[in-house]
N, CA, C and O atoms as a GROMACS GRO file, in nm:
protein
  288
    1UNK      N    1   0.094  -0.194  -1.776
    1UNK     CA    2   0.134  -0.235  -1.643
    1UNK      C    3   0.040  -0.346  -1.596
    1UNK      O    4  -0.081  -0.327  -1.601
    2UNK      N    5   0.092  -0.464  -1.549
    2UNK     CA    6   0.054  -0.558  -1.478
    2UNK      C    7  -0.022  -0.545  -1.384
    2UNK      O    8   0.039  -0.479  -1.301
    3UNK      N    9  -0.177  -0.583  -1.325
    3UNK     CA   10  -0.194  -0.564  -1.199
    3UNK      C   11  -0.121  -0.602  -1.042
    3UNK      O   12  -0.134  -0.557  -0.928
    4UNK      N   13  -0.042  -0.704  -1.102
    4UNK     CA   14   0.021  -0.765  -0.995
    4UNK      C   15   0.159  -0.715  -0.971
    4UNK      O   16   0.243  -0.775  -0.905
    5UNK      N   17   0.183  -0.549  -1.056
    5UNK     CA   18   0.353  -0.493  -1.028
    5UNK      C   19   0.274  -0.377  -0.926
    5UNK      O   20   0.165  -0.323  -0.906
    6UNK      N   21   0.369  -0.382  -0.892
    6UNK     CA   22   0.390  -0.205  -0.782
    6UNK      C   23   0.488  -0.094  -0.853
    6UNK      O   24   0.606  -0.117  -0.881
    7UNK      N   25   0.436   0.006  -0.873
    7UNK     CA   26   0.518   0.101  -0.888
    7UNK      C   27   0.501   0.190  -0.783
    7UNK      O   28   0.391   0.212  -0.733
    8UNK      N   29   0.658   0.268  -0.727
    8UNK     CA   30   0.656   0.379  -0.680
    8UNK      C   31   0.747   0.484  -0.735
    8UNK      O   32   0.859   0.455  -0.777
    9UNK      N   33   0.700   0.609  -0.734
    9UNK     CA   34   0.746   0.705  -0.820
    9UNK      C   35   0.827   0.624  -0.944
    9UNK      O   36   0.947   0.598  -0.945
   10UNK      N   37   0.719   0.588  -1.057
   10UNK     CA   38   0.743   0.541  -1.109
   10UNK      C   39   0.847   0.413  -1.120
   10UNK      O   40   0.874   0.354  -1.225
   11UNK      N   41   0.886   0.390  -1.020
   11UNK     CA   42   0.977   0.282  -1.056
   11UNK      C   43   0.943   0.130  -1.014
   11UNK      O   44   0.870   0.122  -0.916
   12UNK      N   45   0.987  -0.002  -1.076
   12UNK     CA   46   0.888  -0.097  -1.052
   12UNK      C   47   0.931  -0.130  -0.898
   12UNK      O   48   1.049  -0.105  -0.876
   13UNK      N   49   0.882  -0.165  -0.822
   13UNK     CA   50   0.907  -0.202  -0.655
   13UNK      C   51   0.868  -0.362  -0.648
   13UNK      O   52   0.753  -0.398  -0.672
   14UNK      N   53   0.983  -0.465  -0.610
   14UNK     CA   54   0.968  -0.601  -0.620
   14UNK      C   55   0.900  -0.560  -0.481
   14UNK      O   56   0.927  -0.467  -0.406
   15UNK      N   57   0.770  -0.695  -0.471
   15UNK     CA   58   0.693  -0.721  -0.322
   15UNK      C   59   0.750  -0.859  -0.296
   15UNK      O   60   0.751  -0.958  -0.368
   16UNK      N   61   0.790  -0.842  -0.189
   16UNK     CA   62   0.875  -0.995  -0.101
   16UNK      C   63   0.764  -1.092  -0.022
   16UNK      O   64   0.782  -1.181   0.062
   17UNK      N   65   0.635  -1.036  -0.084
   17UNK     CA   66   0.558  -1.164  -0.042
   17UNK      C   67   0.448  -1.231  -0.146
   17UNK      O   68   0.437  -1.194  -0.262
   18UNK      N   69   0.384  -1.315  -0.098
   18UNK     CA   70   0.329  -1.381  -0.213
   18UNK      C   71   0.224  -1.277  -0.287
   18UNK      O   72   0.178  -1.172  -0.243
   19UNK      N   73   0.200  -1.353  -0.435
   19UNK     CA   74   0.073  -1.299  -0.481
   19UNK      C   75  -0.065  -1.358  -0.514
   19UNK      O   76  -0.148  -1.333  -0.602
   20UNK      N   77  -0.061  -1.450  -0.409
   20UNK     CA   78  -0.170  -1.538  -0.422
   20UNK      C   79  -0.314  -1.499  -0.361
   20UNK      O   80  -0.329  -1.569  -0.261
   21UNK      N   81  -0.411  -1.427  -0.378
   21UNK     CA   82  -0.513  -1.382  -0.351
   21UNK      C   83  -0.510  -1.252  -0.403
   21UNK      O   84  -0.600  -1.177  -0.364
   22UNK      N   85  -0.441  -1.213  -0.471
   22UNK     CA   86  -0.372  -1.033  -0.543
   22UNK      C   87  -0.508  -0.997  -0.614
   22UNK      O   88  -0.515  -1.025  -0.734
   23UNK      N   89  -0.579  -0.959  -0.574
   23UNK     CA   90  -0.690  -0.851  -0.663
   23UNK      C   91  -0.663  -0.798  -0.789
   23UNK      O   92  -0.550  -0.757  -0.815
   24UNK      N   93  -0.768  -0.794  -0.883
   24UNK     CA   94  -0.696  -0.740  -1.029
   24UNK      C   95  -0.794  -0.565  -1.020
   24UNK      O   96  -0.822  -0.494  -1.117
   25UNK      N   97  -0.818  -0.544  -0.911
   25UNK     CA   98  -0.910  -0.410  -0.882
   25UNK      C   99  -0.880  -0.299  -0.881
   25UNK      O  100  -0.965  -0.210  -0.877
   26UNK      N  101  -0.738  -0.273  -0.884
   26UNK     CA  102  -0.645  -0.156  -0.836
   26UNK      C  103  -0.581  -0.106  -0.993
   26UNK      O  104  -0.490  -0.148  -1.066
   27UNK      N  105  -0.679   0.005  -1.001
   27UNK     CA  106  -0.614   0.082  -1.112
   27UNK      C  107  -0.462   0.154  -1.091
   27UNK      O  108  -0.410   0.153  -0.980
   28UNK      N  109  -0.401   0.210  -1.197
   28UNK     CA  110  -0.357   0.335  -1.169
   28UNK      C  111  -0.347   0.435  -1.121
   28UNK      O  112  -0.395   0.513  -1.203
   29UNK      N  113  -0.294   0.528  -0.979
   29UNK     CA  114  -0.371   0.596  -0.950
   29UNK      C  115  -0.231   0.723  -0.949
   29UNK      O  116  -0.124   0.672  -0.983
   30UNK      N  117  -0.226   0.802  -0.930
   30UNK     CA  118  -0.174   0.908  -0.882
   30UNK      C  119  -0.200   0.929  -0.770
   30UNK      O  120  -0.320   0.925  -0.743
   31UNK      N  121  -0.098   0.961  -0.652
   31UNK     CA  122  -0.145   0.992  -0.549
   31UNK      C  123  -0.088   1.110  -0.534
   31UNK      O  124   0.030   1.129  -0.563
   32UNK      N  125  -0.185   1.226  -0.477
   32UNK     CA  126  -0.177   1.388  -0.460
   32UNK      C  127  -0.081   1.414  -0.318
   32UNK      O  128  -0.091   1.339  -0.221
   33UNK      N  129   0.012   1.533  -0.322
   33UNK     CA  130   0.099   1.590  -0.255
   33UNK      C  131   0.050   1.541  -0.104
   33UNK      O  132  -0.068   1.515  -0.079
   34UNK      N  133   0.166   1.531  -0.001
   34UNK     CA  134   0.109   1.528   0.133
   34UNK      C  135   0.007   1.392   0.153
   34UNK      O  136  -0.050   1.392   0.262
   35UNK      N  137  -0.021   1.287   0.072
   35UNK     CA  138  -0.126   1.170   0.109
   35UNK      C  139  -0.059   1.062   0.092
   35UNK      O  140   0.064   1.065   0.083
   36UNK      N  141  -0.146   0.920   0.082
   36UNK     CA  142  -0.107   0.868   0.081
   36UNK      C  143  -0.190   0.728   0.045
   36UNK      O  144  -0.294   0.720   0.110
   37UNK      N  145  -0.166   0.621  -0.040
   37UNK     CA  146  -0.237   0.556  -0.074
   37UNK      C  147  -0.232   0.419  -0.035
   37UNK      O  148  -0.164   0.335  -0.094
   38UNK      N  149  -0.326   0.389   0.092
   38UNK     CA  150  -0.312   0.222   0.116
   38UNK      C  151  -0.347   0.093   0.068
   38UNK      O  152  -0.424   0.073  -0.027
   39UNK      N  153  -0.285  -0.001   0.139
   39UNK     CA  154  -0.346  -0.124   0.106
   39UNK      C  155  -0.320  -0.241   0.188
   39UNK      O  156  -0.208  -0.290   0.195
   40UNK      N  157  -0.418  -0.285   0.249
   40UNK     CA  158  -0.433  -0.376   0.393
   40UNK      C  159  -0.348  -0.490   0.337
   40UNK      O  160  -0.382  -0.495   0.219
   41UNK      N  161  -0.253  -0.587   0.358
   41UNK     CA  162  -0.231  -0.714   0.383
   41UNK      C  163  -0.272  -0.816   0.340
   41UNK      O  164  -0.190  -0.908   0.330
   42UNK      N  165  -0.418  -0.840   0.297
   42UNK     CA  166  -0.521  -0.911   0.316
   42UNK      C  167  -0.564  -0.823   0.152
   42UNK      O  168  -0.673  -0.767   0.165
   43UNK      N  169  -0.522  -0.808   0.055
   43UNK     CA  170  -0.613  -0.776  -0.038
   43UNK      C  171  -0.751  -0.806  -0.055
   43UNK      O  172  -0.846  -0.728  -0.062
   44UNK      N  173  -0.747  -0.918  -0.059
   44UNK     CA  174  -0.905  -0.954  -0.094
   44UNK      C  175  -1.021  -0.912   0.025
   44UNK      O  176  -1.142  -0.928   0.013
   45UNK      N  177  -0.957  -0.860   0.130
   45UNK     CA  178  -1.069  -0.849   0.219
   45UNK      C  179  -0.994  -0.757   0.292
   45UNK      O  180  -0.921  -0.802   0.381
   46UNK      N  181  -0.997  -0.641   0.271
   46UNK     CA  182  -0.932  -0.504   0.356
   46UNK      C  183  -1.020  -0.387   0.338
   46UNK      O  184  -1.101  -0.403   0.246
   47UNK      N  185  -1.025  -0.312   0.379
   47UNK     CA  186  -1.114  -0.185   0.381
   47UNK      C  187  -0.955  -0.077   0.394
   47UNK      O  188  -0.909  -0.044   0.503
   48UNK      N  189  -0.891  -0.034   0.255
   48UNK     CA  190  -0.841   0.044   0.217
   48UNK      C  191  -0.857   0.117   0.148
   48UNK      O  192  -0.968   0.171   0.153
   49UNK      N  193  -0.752   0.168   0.036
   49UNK     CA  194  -0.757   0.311  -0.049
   49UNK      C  195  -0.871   0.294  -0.157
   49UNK      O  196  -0.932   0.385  -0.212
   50UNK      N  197  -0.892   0.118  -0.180
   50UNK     CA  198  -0.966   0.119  -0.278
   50UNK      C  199  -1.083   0.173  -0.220
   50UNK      O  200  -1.149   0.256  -0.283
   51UNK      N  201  -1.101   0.154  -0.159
   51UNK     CA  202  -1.243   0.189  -0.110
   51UNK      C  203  -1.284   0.298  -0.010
   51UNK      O  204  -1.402   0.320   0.014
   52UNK      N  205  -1.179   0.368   0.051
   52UNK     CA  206  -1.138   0.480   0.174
   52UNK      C  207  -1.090   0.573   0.070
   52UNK      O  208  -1.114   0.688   0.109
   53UNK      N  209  -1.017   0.575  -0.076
   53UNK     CA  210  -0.933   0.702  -0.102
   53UNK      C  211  -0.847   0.731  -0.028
   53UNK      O  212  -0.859   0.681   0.084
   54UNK      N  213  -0.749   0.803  -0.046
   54UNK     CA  214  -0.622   0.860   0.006
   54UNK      C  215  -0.628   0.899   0.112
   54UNK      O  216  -0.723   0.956   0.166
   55UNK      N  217  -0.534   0.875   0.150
   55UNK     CA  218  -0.538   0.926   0.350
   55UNK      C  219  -0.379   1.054   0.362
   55UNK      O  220  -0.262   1.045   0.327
   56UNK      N  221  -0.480   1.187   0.446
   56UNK     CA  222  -0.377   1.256   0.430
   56UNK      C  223  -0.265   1.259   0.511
   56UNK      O  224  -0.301   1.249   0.629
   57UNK      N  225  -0.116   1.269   0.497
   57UNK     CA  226  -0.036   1.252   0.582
   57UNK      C  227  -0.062   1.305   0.715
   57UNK      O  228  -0.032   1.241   0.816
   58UNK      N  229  -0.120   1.428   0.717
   58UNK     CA  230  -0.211   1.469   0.912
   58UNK      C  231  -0.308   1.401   0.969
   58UNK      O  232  -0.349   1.422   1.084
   59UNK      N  233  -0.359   1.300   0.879
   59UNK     CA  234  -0.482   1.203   0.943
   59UNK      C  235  -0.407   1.066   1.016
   59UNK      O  236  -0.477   0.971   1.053
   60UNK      N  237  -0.252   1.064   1.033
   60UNK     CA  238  -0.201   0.959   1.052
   60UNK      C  239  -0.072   0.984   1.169
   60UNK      O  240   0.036   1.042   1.158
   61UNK      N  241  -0.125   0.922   1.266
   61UNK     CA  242  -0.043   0.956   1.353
   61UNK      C  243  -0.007   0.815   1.441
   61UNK      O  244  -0.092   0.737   1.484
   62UNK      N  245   0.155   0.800   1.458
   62UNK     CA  246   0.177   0.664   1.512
   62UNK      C  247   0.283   0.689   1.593
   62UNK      O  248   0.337   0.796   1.620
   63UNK      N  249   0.314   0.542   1.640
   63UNK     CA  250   0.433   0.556   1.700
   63UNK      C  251   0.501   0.404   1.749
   63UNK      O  252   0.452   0.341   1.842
   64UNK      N  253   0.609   0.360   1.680
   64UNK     CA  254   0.676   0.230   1.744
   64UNK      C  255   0.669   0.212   1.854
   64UNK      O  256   0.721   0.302   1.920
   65UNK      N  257   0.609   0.100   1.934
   65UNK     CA  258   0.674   0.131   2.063
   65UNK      C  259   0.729  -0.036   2.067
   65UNK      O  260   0.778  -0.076   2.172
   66UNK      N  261   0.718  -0.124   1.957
   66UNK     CA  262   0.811  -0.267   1.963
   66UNK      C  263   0.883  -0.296   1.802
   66UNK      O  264   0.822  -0.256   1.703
   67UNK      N  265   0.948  -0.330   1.796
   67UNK     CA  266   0.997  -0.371   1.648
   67UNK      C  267   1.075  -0.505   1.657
   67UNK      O  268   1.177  -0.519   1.725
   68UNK      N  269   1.020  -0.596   1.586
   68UNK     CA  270   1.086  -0.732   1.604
   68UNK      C  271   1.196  -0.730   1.518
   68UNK      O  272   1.312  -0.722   1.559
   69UNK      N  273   1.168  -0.737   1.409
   69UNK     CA  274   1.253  -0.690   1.296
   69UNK      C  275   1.268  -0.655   1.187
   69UNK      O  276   1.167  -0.668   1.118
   70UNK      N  277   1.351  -0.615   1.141
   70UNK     CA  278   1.496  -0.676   1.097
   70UNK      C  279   1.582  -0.596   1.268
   70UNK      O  280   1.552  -0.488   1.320
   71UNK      N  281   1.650  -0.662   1.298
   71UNK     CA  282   1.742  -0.645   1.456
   71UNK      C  283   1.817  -0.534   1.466
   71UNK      O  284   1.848  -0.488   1.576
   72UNK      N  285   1.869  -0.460   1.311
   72UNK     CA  286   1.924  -0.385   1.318
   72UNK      C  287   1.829  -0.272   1.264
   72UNK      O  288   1.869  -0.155   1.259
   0.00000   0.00000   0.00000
């Protein structure tokens, strides 16, 4: 596997934005029941999973309150 593919549950996931600053840092990982594994925007300079580990789905709490889009 490429550093620059995404897989989720195994399957390859096209990313609709560029890969120009793409880190080659991000192993393989499994991510465990209930978590969840991030990754800031900004590869090269984010304070995510690489470096935080998995975040559990109860440590995350949000809420829309604008959505530009997609309109529908």
């Amino acid at each position: 596997m490429s550093h620059n593919e995404l897989y989720i549950n195994g399957k390859k996931t096209t990313q609709s934005f560029t890969t120009q600053g793409v880190t080659d840092d991000i192993d393989e990982v499994t991510v465990p029941a209930d978590s969840y594994y991030v990754l800031g925007d900004n590869r090269e300079n984010s304070t995510d999973s690489r470096m935080i580990g998995f975040v559990n789905k109860d440590q995350i709490d949000g809420k829309l309150g604008f959505k530009f889009y997609p309109f529908k």
